[in-house]
Every structure is written in C-alpha cells, then in structure tokens.
N, C-alpha and C positions, 0 to 999 in steps of 0.2 A: 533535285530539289532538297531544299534542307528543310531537316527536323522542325518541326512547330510544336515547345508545350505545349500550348491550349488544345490543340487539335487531339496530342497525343496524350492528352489526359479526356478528353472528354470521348476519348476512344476505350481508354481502357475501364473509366464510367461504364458506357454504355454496355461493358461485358463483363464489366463487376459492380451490378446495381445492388444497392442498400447495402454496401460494403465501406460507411466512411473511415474505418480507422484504417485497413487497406490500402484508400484510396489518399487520404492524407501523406502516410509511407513513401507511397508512390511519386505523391507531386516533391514531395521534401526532398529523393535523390535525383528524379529526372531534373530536376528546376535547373541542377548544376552538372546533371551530365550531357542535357540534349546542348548546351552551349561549346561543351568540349568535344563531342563528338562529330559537331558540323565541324569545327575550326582544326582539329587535328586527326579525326578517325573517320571521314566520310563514308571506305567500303566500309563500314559498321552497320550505319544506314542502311545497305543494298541487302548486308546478312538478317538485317531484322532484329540484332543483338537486343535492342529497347523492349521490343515486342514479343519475343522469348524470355526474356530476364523476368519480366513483371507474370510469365503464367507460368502456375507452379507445374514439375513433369509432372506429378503424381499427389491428388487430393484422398483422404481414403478417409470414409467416414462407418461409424460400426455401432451394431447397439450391445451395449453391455447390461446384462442383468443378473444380478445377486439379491443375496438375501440377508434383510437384517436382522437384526437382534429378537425383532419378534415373528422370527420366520415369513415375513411376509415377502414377497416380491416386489423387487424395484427399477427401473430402467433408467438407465443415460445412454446420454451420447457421447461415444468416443468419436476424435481424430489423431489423423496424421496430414501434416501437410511436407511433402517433400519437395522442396522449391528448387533446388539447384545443386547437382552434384559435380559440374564441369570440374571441379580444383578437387574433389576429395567425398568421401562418402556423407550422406545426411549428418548433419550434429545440431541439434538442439532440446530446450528442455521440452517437459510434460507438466503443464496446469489444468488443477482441479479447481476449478472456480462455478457457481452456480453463473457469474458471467461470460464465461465460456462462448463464444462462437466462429463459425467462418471464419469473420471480417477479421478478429483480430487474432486468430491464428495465422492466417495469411501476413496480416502487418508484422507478424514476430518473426514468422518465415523468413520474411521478404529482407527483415531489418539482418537476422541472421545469416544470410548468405554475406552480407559485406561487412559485416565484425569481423565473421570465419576469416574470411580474406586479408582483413587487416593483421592480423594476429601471425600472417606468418606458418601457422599451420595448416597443412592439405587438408583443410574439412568443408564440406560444402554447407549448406543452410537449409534446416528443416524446423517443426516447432508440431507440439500436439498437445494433446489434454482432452479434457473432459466438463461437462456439465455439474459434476458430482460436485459437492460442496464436504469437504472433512469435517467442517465444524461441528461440535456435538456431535458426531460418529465416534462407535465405541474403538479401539485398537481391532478387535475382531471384524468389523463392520470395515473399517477402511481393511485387513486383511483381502475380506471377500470379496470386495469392488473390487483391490487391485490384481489378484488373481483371475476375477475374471476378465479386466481390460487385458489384460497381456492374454490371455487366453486369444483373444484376437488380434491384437498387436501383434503375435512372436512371427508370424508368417511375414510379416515386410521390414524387420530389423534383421540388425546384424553387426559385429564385431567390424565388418568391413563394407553394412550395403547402409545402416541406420542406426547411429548412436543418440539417444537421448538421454534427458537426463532432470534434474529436478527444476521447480520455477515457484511460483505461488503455490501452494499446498499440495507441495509435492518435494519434500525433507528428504533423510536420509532412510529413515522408516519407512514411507509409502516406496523407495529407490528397491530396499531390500523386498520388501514383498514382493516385487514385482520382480525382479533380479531370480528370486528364488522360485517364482513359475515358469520365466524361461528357465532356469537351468532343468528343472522339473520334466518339464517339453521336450526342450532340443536333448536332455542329456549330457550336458558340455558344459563346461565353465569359462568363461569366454568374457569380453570388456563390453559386453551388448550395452548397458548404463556406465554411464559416468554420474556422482556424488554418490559414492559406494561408500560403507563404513571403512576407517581405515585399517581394518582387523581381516577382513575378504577384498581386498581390489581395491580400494580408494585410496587417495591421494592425502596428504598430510597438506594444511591448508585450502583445503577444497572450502568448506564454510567462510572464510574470509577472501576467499579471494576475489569475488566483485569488488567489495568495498576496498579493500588495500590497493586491488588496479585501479580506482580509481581516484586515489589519492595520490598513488605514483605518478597517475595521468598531471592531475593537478600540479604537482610537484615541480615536473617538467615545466610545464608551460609559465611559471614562475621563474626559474631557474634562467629560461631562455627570455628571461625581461631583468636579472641580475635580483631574482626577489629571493624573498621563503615563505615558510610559513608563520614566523613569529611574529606577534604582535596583530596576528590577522582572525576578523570573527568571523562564525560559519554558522549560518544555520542547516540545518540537515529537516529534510522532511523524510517520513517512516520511522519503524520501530523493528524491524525485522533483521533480517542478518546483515545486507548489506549497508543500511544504516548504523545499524549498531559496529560493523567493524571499521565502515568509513570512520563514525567520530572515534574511536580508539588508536586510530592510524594517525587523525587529522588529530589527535593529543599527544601522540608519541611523537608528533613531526613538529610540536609547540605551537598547534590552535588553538583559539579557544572556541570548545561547540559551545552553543548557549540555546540551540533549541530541536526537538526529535518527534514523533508527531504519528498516528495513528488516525483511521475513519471514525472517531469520538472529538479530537481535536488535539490541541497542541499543548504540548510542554517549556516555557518558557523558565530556564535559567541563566539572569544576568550574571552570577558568579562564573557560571562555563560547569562543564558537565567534567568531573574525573572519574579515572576507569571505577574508583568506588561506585562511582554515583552510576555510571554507566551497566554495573552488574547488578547493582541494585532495580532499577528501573527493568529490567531484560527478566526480573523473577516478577516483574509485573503482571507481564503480559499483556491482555488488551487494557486493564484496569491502571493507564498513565498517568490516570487525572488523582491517582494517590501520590504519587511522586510529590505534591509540595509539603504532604503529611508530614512525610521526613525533613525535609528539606524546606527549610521556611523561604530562604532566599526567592524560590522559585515559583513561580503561577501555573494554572492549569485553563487554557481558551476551548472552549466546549466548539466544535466547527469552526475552528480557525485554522488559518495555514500559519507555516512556519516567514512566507516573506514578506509580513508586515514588519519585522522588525528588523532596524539596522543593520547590515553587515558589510564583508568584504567578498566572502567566497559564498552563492549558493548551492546545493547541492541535492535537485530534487530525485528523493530515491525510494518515492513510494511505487506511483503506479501512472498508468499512458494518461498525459494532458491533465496532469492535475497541479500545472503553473499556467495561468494563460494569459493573456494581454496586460490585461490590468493589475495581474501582480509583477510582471515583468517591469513595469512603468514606478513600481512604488518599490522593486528591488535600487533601478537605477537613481530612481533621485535618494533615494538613502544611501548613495554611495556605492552599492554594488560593483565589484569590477571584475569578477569571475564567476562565470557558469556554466557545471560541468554535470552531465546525468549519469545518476546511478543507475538509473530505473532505464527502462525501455519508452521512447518516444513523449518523456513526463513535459515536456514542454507543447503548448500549442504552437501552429504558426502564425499567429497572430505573436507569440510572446517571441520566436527567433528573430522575427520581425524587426519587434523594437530593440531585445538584444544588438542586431546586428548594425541598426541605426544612432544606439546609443556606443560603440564602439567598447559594447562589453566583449569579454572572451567567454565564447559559448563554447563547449565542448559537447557533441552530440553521443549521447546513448552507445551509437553502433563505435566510437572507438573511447568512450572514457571509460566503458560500462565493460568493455571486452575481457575485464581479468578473469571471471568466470570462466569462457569458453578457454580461455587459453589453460589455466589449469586443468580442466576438465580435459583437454589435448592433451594434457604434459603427463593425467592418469592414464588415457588411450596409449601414452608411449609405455608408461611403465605396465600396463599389465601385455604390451606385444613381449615386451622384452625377460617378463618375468621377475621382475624389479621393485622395492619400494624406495624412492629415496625421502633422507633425511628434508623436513621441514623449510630447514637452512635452501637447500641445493633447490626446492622447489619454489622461493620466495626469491631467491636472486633471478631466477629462470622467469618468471612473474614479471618482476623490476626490468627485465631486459624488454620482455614482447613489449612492454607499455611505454617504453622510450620509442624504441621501435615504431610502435603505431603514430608516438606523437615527430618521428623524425617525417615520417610519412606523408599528415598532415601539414606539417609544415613546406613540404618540395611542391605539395599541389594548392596548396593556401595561402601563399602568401599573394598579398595582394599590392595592386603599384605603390601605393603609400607607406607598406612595409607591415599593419594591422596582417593577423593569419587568420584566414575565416575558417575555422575547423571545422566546422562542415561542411563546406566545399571539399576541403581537403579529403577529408573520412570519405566523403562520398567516391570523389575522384579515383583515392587511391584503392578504395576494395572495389569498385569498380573494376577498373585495369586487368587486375589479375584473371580477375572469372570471364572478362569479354574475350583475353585472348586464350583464355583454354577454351571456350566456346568456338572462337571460329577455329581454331586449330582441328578439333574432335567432330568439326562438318555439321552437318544438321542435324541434329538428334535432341 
C-alpha cells in the first residue's frame, strides 16, 4: 500500500500535539517526498524511513539556574534536540529567545537534518537553546546563564557526537562563554562549537556567511535563466547579520537594497541602501526608525513589512512565517520574480502556495539559507586539522557548496514545463542522502 499525506500527517499530529511549527516542517517536506517515495523507493515505506526521520533519536530537556546581578535566583529551560545523525554527528545552532519551545526546536532540528545533507558535508541535524532572553542582561548575567546551560549541556556534545553553534541570541560572546565552560569540564580544547572568535578556533567569514550563501544561492538561479544582478530591486526583511551581509553582497553583486526591517517596523529607502548607509544603520541597533534622520531620502513604517513595496528579488530574513499569503499575493502583482529565505521557514504555506502558482522562484530556507552551516563545517574541518585558512580560501569554499546545493535542486526540480520548484528539489535531494544511510546502518 502506498504512502498517504493526509494520513501521514495527521499521524505524526496525533503524536506531536500543540506542536504547529513542527508540524508545518513536516507537511512542507513529506508533501514532496511521500510522492517520490511511492513512485521510486517503495522498500522505503516497508523500513519506515518517513516515520523515523520525523522522530528525533534524542529529545533532552534541562533546567538551568543562575544568578543575577542582584544575587537573586533564576531558572530556564534548556534543550537539545538531536534529530538525526545517520550522515554525520549532530550540527546545529543554540537560541536564547524568551520564545523558545519544543515545537520550534523540533522544526529547526527537523529543517537541519536536510540543509546538513545538502551542503555536502557528513553533519547530521540537531538544534537547542533556551527560554532565557539576553536582552537587558548584563555581560556577567549572560556569563552565568551560559556557564551554567553548558554545565548541563557538556555530557551530550562533542567534537565528534554534537556540534552546535550560535542562532538568535546566541553571538560569538555568549559561543565563548560557553566554549570556555566546556573546555573548563572536559579539560581539552576541542571544535565542541562552531561561531568561535577568530583569534581561538573560528573560522574567517563565519558572521557573513548565511547572508553571502545566500546570495550566492540567488546568483545561481539567475545565472541559470542568462540573468544577474544589475538593474534588479530587493527588499530585505531584518536587521541582524544575515540581513545585513545579504544586502552588502546583494550591493557588491549591483542590487539595489532599498528596504531592511526589525519587530518596530520598516526601513524604506528609494535611493537603495550603500555599504555607508548600511554601517550606519547596523550602529543603530534596534533604534531603525532614526535611519531617515540622516538620510532624508528614506521613510520609517512603524509595524510594517518590507513586501509591500515593489521589487524584483524578495529576501525574507528575519524569522519563521513572518511573509504569509497575502503579502506573497502583493509581492507577485508588484512584479516579484524571486524568492529566496534567509531565515529559517519565514514563509507560510499559504504564501509557497501562491509562490509556486504564480510561477515565482522560491528558494527554500533549508538550501538558500545553508551557507551558515557549511561554513560552520568548513571551521569543524579546520580545527580537526589544526588549521586557520585565509578568508579568500573559505569564501570560494562557500561559493562552491552553494552552487553545489543549487545544481542539486535543480536534478530533483525541474519540472515538465522546464519552471525548477526548489523546494521539491531541496527537499528531494537532502532527503536521498540521510534515507540511504538510514537503511544502510539497519534500524537504529
């Protein structure tokens, strides 16, 4: 008997209830594997490969308590979620968000096991973090939280069983304090994190490299329609790193950004944003809505998104489903004709939807969005090896995995009219890789 979506989702519902951003994850990859797996991988079905992939090996949840600035005692909740190590050892980041839970630990897990995969290097898919919120904590205060989350963390990572590494408020500073309670613990200096300073273990373009892969990503899939980038408008949603070096890349490649954007609301400039303007805005902080101070050209929309206005390329790179149906609807009739995620799952299904009906080019999260982990792999190689390389040598290395991922999607996405649904593709092809080291490695 073949696979059934609906069945097989309202299966994995009933054993992950009140879990919707999980469960969203979930329907987004099976949509386009349970159809590949009837029609070319039946024994797949018999191993249960569907039905294993979606439950993680290993949930680990922990309470952490420290003490703040006025000695008083505090508690969170840490996790781990360890989803899948069939291709290579756990890799993903750690967020400190007060919105922190299960559901969308799991969804990050889940989306991480098949970036890993795409990318080319043996890492499996894991994701964790915590309930703590950084904001308004002192540097001491985040010391003592992250000292004691590792304090419970250091028993299930490892150099070779669990690498994680930074996400939402979880920088290079909270990387190091936490780096330097394992090494504290175990004794050893070792690649346990990846976004290390580049002065102890880190990698040179570690900070840019979501945003730059996924311009590379973009680059491609131009390239492979005889395009570029000149002459073409972006808007960018966020303010944070990966926004900020996507439009630095998307202006070195001759875009023009014209819009960048934070939970206060948005930053619109018609003239297009230059690295001036771009370093300027980044000494803001969350205070963007001073940006047209300087800048008269430019406006400030209090609770606005960035796809109400015109473009060519959008680029949502804040945070999960915050483009959904109806702004997907007012990208396409403004002309829209690429959309690629910075951020992890920022599009609803409602909005891939109309994407994929309006014969936009969507690029999903798990392979536009992959230049992070691949860098974060390419510092796991240099610290087995003992090695720092030059900037240079780590940014072609970068440029390669991201053609790479999009040659990928392209062998599993094209579709009979010739349109490449790259999500099918991403999904298909990190798929592939983990289902057959899965059955290869038996039931486990």
């Amino acid at each position: 008997m073949s696979l059934n979506f609906k069945n097989f989702i309202k299966h994995v519902a009933d054993k992950n209830p009140n879990e919707p951003e999980f469960l969203q994850a979930v329907a987004e990859v099976t949509e386009d594997l349970i159809p590949y797996i009837n029609e070319r991988h039946p024994t797949w079905k018999d191993l249960k490969i569907l039905e294993r992939i979606v439950e993680p090996e290993r949930v680990i949840s922990f309470r952490v308590t420290w003490l703040d600035d006025n000695n008083e005692v505090q508690v969170n909740r840490g996790y781990r979620v360890q989803m899948n190590s069939a291709i290579g050892p756990y890799k993903g980041g750690l967020r400190f968000s007060p919105t922190v839970n299960l559901s969308i630990l799991k969804f990050l897990a889940f989306e991480q096991v098949f970036k890993n995969s795409l990318t080319g290097i043996p890492l499996g898919g894991g994701k964790g973090g915590s309930d703590f919120d950084p904001k308004g904590k002192s540097d001491m205060e985040i010391m003592r939280f992250c000292q004691s989350f590792m304090t419970e963390l250091y028993r299930h990572v490892g150099a070779e069983t669990d690498v994680p590494a930074g996400d939402i408020g979880v920088g290079e500073r909270e990387v190091g304090y936490m780096f330097g309670q394992y090494k504290r613990i175990q004794n050893n200096f070792t690649g346990v994190l990846t976004g290390k300073g580049k002065n102890w273990g880190g990698s040179y373009i570690r900070p840019e490299a979501t945003g730059y892969g996924l311009l590379y990503f973009v680059q491609c899939i131009l390239e492979s329609l005889d395009d570029d980038f000149n002459g073409k408008t972006i808007t960018i949603s966020g303010a944070g790193n990966v926004a900020y070096y996507a439009a630095e890349k998307a202006i070195h490649l001759g875009g023009k950004v014209i819009t960048l954007s934070n939970s206060t609301g948005c930053v619109h400039d018609p003239d297009g944003f230059t690295i001036e303007k771009l370093t300027y805005i980044n000494t803001l902080g969350r205070n963007i809505s001073d940006y047209p101070k300087k800048f008269k050209s430019a406006s400030f929309y209090a609770d606005k998104k960035p796809w109400h206005f015109p473009c060519d390329i959008a680029l949502p790179c804040a945070t999960q489903n915050e483009l959904d149906g109806d702004d997907a609807k007012i990208l396409i009739k403004n002309g829209c004709k690429f959309v690629a995620e910075g951020a992890n799952m920022p599009s609803t299904a409602d909005a891939i939807k109309a994407f994929h009906k309006g014969k936009v080019y969507f690029a999903p999260g798990k392979a536009a969005n992959a230049g992070g982990v691949a860098v974060s792999g390419l510092e796991m190689s240099q610290n087995w090896i003992g090695q720092q390389w030059p900037s240079e040598k780590v940014d072609a290395q970068l440029k390669g995995i991201m053609e790479n991922i999009h040659k990928t999607c392209i062998k599993y996405g094209r579709e009979e009219d010739g349109h490449v649904n790259y999500l099918k593709g991403a999904n298909i092809g990190g798929f592939i890789k983990v289902a057959s080291a899965m059955k290869a490695q038996g039931l486990v």
